[in-house]
N, C-alpha and C positions, 0 to 999 in steps of 0.2 A: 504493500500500500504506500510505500514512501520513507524517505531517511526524513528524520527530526533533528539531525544536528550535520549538517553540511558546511561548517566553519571551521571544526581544527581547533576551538580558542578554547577548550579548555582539556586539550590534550587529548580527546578523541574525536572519529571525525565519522561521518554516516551515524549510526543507531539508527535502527529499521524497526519499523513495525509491517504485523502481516499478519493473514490468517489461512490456517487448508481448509481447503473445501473439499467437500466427496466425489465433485468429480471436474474434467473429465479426469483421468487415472492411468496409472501406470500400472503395470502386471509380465511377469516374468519368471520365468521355468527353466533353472537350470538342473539340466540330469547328467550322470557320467554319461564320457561315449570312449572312442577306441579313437577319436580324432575330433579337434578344433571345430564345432558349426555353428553358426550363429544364421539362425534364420528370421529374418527380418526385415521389413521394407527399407525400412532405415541402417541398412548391414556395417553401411561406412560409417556411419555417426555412432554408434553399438560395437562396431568391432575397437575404435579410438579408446573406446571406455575399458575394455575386456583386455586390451594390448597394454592400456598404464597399470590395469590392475595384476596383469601375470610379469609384466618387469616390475612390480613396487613388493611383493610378497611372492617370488621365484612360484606361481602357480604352476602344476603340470598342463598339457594343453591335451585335456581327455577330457572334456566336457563339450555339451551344446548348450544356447543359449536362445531360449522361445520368448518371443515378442508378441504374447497375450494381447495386450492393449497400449497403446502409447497417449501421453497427454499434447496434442500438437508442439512442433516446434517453434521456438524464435518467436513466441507471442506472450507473452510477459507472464505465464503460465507456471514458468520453476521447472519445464521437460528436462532439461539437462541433469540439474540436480537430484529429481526422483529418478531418471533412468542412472545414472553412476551409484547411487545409493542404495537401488533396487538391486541391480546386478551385482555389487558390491558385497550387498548385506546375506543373499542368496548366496552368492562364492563362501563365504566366512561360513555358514553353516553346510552347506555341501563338505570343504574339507577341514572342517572343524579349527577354525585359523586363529580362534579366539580373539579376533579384532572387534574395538570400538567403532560406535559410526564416525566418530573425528576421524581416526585414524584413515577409513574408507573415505572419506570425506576431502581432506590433507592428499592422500597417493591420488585423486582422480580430479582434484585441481578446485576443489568447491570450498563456496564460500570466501572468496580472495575478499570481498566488503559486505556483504551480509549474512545472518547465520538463519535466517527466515526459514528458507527450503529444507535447511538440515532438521532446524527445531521441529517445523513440520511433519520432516518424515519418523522424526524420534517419537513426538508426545500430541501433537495436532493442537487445537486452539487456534485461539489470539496470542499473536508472541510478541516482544518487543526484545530484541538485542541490543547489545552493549556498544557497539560499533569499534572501531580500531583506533589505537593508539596511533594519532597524526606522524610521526614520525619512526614508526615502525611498520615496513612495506608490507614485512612478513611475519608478522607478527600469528599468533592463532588463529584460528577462525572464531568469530564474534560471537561471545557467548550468551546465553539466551540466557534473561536476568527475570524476565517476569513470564508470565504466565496465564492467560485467563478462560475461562470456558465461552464459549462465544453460544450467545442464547439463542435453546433449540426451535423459539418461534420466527425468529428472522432467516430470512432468504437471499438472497444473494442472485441477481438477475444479470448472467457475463452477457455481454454484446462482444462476439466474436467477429474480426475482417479478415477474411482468407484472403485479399489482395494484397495483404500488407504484411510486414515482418519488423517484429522490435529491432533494435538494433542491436547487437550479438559480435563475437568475434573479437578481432583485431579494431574495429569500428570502437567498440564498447570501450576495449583499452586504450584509445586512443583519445576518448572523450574525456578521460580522468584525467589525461596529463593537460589535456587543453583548457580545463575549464579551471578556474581558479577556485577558491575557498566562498562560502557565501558570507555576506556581512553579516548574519544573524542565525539563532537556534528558533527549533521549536522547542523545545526541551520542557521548559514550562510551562509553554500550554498543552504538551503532551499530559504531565503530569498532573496538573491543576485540573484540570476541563475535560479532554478526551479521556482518559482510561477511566475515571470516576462514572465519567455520562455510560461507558459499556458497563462498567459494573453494576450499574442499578438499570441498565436495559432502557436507557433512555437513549433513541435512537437519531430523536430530532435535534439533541446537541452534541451528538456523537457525530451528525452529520456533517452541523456546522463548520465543525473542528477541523471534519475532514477535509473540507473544502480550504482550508487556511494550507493544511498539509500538501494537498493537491497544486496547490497555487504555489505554494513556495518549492515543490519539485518542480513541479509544469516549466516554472519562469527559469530555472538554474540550466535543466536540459534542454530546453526550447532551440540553444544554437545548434545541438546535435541533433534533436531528433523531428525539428521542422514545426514546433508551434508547442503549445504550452500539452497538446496529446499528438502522438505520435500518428493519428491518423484521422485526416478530417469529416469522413465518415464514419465515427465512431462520435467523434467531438458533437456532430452534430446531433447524434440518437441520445448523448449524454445530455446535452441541453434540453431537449423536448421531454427524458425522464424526467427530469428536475421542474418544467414546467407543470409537467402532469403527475407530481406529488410524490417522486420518490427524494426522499428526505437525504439521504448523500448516495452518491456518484463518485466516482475516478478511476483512474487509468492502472491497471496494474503492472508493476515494475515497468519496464521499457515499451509495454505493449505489443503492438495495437490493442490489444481486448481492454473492454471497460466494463464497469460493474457497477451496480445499484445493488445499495440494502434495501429491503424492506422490511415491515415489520412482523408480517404473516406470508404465508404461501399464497393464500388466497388472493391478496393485494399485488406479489410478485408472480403470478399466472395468468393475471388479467392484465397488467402493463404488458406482462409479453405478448399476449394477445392483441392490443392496441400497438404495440410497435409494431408487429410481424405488418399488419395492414398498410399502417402508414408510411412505413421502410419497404414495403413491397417490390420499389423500384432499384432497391439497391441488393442484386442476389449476391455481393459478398458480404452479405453483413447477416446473421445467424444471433439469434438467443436461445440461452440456457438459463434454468432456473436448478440452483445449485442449492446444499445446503452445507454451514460449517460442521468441519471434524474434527470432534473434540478426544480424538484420538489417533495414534502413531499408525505404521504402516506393518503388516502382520506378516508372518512367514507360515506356510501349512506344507502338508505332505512329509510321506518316509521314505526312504531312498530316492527322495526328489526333493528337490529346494526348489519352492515358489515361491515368491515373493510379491505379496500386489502391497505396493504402494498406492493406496486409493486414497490420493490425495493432490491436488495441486496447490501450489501456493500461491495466494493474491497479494 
């Protein structure tokens, strides 16, 4: 959902806040084989993950690797994250490797500035990270400091664009060095305002809040990613929720996808219903009504490691 402190000036720099959702989801089946397979649409993006994890823990290469379900890519989603962590967490109990999710987390490259995705996959909720010591490149991955259960009557409405892709990669890293330090935190109205308004499920100044948050990401990445949301069919469905009474909106991480709380299902089944109509003319643009998960990502099966990660991160 956004960094709260994007300054540096008091020694750390990002802290994230964010929430899983139950879907869309990741899902994944690793069993022995007599050779390397990895079957998958996505084999190249899947195999990258499987190749850092057998050079960082010397794996034998006797297993396959099934691609259940994937959360799209490069749309502000968290895919990367739950597919490294799925694959990861699945390998560790396949050959009993006894690794932590940091550790999986660390050898497959995650969490370089947020620990959102990991905390996700670990314990689900409302999370809020600590963010990184400004002067420490490499420092841990950002430990997850609070915690909260995100209430089971609100919904969560993604506006998905399939024409469009967050920005990701070499791009992403190259946004960091470009852009400089911001003049101010949210820090305190994080704490004052926002997490008080979720803990008593009051969602119209949970809203508010989040639009200050919204605003103060939107305007820092705007040079990188072309406007205060990464995609102005999304920006546009965001203002018409807002017009027609969904109480907070915004962009998740890099996007494009956008999302609306509500306060009930009922309320978030009927906006999508009214968007679907009115959006009719724009067929990259797709709603889901989602709900939070207030819980981690599971492992089942015997002489087979599955792993669903049924969660993505906003």
């Amino acid at each position: 959902m956004g960094f709260f402190d994007l300054t540096g000036s008091v020694g750390r720099r990002f802290g994230g806040i964010g929430l899983a959702i139950d879907a869309p989801c990741t899902e994944v089946q690793i069993s022995e084989s007599e050779n390397l397979v990895i079957d998958s649409k996505n084999s190249e993006y899947v195999a990258k993950i499987v190749e850092k994890l057998i050079k960082s823990f010397n794996l034998p290469k006797g297993f396959s690797v099934d691609v259940l379900q994937n959360i799209p890519e490069h749309a502000g989603l968290g895919s990367g994250t739950q597919m490294a962590l799925a694959i990861g967490t699945a390998l560790n109990h396949l050959f009993a490797l006894n690794l932590n999710t940091t550790q999986i987390a660390a050898a497959t490259t995650r969490g370089k500035r947020s620990g959102i995705g990991i905390g996700a996959f670990v314990q689900g909720g409302f999370l809020l990270d600590a963010g990184k010591h400004a002067d420490k490149k490499d420092e841990e991955i950002p430990a997850i400091v609070a915690r909260y259960i995100f209430p089971n009557d609100w919904r969560v409405l993604l506006v998905l664009d399939s024409a469009h892709t967050g920005v990701h990669g070499a791009e992403e890293l190259a946004a960091f060095h470009v852009l400089k330090p911001a003049p101010s935190s949210l820090k305190t109205m994080l704490i004052e305002h926002m997490l008080p308004a979720l803990q008593r499920a009051d969602l119209f100044t949970f809203g508010a809040q989040m639009q200050h948050l919204q605003a103060y990401n939107g305007d820092y990445f705007a040079p990188i990613q072309g406007g205060r949301y990464a995609s102005p069919d999304v920006a546009e469905v965001l203002a018409w929720l807002q017009i027609n009474g969904a109480p907070c909106v915004g962009q998740s991480s890099w996007g494009p996808t956008g999302f609306a709380i509500l306060e009930t299902k009922l309320q978030a089944e009927s906006l999508q219903a009214q968007a679907q109509l009115v959006f009719a003319d724009k067929p990259n643009i797709s709603f889901k009504v989602v709900q939070g998960k207030n819980a981690g990502a599971s492992v089942t099966g015997l002489g087979v490691s599955e792993l669903s990660a049924s969660e993505s991160s906003v």
